[in-house]
DRENPA-3360 file (N, C-alpha, C; in nm, 2 decimals, always signed):
BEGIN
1 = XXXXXXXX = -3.27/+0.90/+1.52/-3.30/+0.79/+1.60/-3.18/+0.69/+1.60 ~ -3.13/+0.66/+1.71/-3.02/+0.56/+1.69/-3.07/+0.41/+1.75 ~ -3.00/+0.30/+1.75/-3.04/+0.21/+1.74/-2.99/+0.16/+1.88 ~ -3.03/+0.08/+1.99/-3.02/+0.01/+2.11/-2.99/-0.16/+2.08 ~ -2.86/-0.16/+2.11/-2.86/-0.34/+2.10/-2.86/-0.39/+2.23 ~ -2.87/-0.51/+2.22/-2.89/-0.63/+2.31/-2.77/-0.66/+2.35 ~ -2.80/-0.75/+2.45/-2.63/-0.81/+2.47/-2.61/-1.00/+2.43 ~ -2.72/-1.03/+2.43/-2.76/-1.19/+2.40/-2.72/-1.21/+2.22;
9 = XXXXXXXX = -2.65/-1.25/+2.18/-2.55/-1.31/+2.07/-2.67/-1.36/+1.98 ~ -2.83/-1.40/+2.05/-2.93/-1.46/+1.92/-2.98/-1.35/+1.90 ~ -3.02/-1.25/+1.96/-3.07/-1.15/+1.94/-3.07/-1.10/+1.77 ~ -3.13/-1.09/+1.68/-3.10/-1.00/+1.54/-3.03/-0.86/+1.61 ~ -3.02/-0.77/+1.68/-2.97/-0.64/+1.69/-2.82/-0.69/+1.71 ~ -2.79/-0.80/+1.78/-2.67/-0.85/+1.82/-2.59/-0.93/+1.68 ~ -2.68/-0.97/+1.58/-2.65/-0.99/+1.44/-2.54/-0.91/+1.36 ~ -2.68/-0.79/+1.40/-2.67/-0.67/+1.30/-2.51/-0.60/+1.36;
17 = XXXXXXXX = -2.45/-0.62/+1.51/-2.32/-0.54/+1.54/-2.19/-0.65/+1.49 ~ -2.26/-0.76/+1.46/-2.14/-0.84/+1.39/-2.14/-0.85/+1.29 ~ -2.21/-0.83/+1.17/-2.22/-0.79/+1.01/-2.05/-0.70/+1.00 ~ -2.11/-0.55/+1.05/-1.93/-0.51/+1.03/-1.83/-0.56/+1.04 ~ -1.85/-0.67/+1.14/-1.71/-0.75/+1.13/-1.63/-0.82/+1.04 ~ -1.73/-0.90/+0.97/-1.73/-0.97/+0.84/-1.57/-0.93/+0.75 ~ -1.65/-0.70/+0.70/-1.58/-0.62/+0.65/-1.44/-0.62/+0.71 ~ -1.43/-0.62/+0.87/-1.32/-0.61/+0.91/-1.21/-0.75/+0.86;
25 = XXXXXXXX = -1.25/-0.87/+0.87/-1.18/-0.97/+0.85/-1.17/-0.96/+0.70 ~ -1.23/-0.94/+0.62/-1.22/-0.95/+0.50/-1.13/-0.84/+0.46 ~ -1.09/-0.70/+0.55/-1.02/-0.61/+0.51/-0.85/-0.69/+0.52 ~ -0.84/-0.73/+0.63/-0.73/-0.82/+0.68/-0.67/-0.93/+0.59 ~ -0.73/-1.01/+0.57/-0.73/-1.13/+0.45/-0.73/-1.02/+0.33 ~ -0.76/-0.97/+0.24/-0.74/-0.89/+0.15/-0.57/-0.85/+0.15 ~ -0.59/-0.80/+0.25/-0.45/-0.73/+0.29/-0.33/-0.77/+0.29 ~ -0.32/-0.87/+0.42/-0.24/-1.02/+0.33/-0.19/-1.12/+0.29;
33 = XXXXXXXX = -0.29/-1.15/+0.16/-0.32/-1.16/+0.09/-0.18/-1.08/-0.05 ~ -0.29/-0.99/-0.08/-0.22/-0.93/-0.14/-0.06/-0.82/-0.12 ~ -0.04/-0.85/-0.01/+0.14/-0.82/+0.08/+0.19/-0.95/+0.02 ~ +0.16/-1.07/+0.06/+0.21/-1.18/+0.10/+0.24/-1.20/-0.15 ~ +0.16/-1.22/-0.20/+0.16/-1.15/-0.36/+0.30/-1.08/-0.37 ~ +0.28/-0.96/-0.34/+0.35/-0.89/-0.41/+0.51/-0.91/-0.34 ~ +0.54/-0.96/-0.23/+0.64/-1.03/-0.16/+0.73/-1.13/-0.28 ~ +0.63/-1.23/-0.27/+0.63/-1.37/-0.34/+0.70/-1.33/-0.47;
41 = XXXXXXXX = +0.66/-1.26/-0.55/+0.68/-1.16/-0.70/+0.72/-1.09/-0.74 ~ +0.75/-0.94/-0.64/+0.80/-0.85/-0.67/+0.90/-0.79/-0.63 ~ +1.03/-0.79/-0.71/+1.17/-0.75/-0.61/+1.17/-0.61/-0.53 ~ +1.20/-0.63/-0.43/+1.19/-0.51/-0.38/+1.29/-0.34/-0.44 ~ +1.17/-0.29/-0.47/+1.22/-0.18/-0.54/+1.38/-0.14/-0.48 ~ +1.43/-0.14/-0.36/+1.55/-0.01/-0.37/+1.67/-0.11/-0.41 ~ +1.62/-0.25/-0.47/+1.77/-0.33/-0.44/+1.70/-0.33/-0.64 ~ +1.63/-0.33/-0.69/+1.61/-0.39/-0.86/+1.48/-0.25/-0.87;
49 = XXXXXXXX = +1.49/-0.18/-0.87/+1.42/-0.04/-0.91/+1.31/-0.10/-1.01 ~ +1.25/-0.19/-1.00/+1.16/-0.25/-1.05/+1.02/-0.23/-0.99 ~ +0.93/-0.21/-1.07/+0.80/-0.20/-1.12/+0.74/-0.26/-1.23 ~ +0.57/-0.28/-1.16/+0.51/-0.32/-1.28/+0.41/-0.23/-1.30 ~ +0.38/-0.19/-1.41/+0.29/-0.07/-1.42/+0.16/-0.14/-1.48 ~ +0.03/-0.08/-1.41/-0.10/-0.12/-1.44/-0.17/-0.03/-1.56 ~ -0.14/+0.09/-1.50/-0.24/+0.21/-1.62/-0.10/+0.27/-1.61 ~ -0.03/+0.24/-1.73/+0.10/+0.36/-1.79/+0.16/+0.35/-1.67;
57 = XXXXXXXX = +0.22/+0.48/-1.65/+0.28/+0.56/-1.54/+0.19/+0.61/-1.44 ~ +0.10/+0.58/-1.45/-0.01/+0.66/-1.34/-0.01/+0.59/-1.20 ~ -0.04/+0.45/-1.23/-0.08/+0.34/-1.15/+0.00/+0.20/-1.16 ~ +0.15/+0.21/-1.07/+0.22/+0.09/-1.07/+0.21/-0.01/-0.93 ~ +0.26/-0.12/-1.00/+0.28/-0.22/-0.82/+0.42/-0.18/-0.86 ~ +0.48/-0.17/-0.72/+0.65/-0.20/-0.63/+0.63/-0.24/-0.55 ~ +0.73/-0.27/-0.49/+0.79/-0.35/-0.34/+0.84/-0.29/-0.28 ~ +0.79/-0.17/-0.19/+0.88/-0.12/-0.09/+0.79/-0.17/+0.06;
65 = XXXXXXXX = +0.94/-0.13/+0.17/+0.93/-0.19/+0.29/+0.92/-0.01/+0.36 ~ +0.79/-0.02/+0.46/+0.82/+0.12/+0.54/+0.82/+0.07/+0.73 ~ +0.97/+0.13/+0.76/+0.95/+0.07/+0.92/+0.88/+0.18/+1.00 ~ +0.84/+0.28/+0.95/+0.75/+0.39/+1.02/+0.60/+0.33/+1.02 ~ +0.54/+0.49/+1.01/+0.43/+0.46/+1.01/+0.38/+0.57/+0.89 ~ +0.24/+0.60/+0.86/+0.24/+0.70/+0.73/+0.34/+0.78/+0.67 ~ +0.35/+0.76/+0.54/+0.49/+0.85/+0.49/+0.60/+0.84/+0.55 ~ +0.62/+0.70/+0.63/+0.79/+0.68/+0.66/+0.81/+0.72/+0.77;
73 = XXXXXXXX = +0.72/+0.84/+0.79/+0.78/+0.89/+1.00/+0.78/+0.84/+1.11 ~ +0.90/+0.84/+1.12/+0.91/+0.72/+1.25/+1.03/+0.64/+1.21 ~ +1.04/+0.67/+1.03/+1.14/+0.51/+1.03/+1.30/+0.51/+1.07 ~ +1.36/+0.64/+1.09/+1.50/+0.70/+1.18/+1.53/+0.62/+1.31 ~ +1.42/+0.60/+1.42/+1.39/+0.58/+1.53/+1.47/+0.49/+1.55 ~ +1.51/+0.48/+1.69/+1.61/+0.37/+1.76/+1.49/+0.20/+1.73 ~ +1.51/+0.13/+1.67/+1.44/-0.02/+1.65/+1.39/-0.04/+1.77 ~ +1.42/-0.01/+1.89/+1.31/-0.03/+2.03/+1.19/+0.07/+1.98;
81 = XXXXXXXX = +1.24/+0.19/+2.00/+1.14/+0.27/+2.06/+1.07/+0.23/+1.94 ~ +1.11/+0.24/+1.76/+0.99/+0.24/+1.68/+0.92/+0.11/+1.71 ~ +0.97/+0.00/+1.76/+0.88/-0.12/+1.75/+0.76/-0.06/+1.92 ~ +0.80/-0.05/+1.99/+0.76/+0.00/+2.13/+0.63/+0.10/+2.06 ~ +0.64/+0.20/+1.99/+0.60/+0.27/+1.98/+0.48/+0.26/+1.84 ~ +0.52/+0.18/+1.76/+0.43/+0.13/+1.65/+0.40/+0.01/+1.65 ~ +0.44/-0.08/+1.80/+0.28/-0.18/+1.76/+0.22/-0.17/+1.91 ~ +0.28/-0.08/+2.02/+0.20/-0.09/+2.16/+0.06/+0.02/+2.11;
89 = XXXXXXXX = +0.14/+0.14/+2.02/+0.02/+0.23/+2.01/-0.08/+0.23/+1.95 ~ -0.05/+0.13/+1.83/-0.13/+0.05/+1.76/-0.27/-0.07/+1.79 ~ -0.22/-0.13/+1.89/-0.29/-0.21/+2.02/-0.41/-0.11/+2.09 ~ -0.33/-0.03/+2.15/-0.37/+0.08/+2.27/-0.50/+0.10/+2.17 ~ -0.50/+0.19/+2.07/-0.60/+0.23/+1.96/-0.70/+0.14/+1.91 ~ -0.67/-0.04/+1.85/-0.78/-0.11/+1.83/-0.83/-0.15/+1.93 ~ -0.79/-0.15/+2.09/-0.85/-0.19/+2.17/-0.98/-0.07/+2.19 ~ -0.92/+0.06/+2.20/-1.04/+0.16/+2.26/-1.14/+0.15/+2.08;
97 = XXXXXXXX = -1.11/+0.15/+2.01/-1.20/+0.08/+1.85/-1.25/+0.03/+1.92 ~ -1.22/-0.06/+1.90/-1.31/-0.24/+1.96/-1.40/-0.20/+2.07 ~ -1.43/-0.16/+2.20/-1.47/-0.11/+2.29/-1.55/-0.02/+2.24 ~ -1.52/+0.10/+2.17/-1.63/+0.17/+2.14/-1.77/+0.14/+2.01 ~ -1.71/+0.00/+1.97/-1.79/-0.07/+1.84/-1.85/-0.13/+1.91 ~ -1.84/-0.18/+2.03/-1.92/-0.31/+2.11/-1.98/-0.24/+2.23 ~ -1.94/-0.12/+2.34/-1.98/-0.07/+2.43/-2.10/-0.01/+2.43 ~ -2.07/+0.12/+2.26/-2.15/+0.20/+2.25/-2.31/+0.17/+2.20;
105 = XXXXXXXX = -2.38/+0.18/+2.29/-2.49/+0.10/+2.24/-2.56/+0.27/+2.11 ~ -2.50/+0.37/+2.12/-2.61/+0.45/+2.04/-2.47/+0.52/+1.89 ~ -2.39/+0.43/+1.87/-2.32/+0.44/+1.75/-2.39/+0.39/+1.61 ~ -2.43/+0.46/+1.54/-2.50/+0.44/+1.45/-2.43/+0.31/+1.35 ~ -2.53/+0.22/+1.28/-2.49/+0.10/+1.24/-2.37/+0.14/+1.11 ~ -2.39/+0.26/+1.03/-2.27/+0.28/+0.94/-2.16/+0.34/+0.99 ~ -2.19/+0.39/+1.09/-2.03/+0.46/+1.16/-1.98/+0.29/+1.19 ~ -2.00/+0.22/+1.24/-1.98/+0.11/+1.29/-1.90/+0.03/+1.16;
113 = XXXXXXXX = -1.95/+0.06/+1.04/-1.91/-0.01/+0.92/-1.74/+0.04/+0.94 ~ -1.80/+0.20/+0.94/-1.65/+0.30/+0.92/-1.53/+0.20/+1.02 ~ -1.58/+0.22/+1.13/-1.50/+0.18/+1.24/-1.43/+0.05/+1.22 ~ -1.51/-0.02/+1.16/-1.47/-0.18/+1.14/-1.38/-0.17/+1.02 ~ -1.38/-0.08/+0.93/-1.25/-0.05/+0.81/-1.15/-0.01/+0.85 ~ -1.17/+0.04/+0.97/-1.03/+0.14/+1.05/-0.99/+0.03/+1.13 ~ -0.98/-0.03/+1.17/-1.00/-0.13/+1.25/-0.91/-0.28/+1.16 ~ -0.97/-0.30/+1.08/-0.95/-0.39/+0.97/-0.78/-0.34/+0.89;
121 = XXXXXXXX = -0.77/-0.23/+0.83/-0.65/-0.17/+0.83/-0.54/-0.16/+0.92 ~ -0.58/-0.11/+1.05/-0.48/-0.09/+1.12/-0.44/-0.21/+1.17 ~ -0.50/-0.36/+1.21/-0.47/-0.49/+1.18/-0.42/-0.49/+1.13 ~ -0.46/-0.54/+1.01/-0.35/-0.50/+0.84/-0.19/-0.52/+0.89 ~ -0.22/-0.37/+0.95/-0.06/-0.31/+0.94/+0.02/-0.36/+1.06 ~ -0.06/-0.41/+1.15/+0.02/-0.47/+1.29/+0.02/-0.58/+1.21 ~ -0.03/-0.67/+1.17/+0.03/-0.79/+1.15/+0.20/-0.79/+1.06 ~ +0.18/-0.66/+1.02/+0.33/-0.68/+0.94/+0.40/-0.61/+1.03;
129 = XXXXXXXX = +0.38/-0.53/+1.10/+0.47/-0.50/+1.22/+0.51/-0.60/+1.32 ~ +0.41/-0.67/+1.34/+0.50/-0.75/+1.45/+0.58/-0.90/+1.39 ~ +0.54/-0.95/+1.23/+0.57/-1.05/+1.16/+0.66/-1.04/+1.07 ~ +0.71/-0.94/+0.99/+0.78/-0.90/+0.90/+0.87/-0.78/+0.95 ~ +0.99/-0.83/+0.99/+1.08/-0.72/+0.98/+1.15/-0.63/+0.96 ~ +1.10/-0.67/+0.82/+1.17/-0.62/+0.68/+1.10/-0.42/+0.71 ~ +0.94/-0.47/+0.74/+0.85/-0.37/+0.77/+0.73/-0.35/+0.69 ~ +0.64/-0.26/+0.74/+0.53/-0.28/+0.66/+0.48/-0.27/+0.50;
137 = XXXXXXXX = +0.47/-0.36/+0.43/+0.48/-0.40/+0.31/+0.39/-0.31/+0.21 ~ +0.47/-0.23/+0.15/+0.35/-0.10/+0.05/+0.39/-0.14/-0.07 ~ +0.25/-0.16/-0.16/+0.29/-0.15/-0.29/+0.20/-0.10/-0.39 ~ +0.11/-0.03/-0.35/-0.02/+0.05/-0.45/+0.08/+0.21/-0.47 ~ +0.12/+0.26/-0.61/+0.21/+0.36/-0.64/+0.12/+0.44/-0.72 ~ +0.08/+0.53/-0.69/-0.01/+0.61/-0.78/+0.08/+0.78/-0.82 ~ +0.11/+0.81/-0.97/+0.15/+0.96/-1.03/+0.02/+1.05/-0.92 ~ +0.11/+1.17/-0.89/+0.07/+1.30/-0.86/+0.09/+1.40/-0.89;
145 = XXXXXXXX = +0.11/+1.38/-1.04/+0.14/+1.51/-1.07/+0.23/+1.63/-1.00 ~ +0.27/+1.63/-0.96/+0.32/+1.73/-0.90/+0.26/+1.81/-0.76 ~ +0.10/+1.76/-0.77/+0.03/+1.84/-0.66/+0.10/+1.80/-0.52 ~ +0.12/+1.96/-0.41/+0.18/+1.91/-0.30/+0.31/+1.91/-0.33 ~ +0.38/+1.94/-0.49/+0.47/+1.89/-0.51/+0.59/+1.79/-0.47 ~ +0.45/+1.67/-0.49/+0.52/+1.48/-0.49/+0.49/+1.47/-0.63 ~ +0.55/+1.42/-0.72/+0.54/+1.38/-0.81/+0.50/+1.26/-0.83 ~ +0.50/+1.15/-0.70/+0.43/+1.03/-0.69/+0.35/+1.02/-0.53;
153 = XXXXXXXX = +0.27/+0.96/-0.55/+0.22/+0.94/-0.39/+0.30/+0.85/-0.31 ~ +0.32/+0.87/-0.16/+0.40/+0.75/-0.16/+0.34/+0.63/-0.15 ~ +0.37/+0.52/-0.16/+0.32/+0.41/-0.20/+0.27/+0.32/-0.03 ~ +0.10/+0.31/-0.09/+0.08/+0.21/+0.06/+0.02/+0.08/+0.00 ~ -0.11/+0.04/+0.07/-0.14/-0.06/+0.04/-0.28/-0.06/+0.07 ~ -0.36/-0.21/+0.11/-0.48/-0.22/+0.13/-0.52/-0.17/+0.29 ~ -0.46/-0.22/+0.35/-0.46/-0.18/+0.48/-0.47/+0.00/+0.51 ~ -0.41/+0.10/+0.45/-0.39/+0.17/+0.46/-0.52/+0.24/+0.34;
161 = XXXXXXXX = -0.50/+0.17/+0.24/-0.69/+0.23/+0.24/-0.77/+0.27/+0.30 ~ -0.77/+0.14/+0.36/-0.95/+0.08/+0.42/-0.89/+0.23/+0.56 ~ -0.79/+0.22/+0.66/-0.79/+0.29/+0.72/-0.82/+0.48/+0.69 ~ -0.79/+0.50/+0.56/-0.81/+0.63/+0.48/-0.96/+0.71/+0.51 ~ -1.03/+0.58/+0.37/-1.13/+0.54/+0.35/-1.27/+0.51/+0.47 ~ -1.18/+0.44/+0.60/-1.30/+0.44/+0.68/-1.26/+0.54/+0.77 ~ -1.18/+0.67/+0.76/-1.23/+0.78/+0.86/-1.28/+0.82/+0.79 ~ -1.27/+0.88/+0.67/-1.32/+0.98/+0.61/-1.47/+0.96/+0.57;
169 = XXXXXXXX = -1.50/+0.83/+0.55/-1.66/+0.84/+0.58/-1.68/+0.85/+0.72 ~ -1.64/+0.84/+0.82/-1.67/+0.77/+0.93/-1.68/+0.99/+1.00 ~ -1.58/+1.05/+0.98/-1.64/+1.22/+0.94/-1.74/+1.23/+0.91 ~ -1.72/+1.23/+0.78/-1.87/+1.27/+0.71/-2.01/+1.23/+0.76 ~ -2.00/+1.11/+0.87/-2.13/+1.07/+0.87/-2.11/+1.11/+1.02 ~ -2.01/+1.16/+1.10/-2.08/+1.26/+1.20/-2.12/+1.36/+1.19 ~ -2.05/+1.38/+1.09/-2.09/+1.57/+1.03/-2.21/+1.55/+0.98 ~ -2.30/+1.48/+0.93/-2.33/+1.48/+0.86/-2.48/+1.38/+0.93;
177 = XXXXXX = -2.52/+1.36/+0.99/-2.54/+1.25/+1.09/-2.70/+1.22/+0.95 ~ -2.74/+1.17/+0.96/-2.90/+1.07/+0.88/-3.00/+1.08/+0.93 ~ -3.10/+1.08/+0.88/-3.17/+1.13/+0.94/-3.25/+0.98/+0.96 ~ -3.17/+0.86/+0.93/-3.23/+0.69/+0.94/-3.14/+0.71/+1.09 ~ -3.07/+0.73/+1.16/-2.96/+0.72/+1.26/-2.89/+0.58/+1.25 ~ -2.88/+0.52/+1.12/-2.81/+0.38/+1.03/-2.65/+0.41/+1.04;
% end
């Protein structure tokens, strides 16, 4: 059973499609937030190879800057085309988000949560793309043992969480669909 909203703003069903949003702003503000922190405090690793380590060696903050996009690709690119290309495509994508969180009247209220974390991150990361030129600001550093053979993960942030985090449930709960259709 999936759920039918309204389009009138008093409506409770019309409540209930703005609840996710909350998550989304709070993913954003979280984000930087804690960029804007570890800026303020933390030298940027490639110039003072500096870290602060939380659990040992497993789990450190740094200061690295990435002008790509996941894992750095993209960051070669002529400064047009990556800026052209990592915050127009970035746009293009929260808009069709945004549209399908608000259009779709038969998206279930948790995919909707998902969406609003993917959404919330990839904000995140345009805000430092289009504000920071240094580039987008990573500093959660987690050991990998080796697996994949990286010996470290490379280092992201909050924003890139939440965008992790809300596909991967945002999967699972198509695959997987409820039998509440929530």
């Amino acid at each position: 059973m999936t759920r039918s909203y309204k389009t009138t703003l008093g409506d409770p069903p019309q409540r209930e499609l703005l609840k996710p949003l909350i998550l989304l702003a709070g993913i954003v503000i979280l984000d930087q937030i804690t960029k804007a922190l570890v800026v303020a405090t933390v030298p940027l690793y490639y110039e003072a190879g500096y870290t602060l380590p939380v659990v040992g060696d497993f789990f450190r903050i740094l200061h690295v800057r990435n002008l790509g996009i996941a894992f750095s690709i993209g960051q070669g690119l002529p400064p047009l085309v990556r800026q052209g290309l990592f915050i127009l495509l970035p746009v293009v994508v929260l808009v069709v988000l945004f549209c399908t969180f608000y259009l779709s009247s038969d998206l279930p209220q948790r995919q909707r949560w998902c969406v609003a974390a993917i959404m919330g991150g990839g904000v995140g990361n345009l805000v430092d793309r289009i504000f920071r030129p240094l580039g987008v600001v990573d500093f959660l550093d987690f050991k990998f043992y080796g697996i994949l053979g990286m010996e470290r993960w490379p280092a992201f942030n909050v924003a890139d969480a939440a965008v992790v985090v809300g596909g991967i449930f945002l999967v699972l709960f198509v695959l997987l669909p409820s039998s509440e259709g929530t």
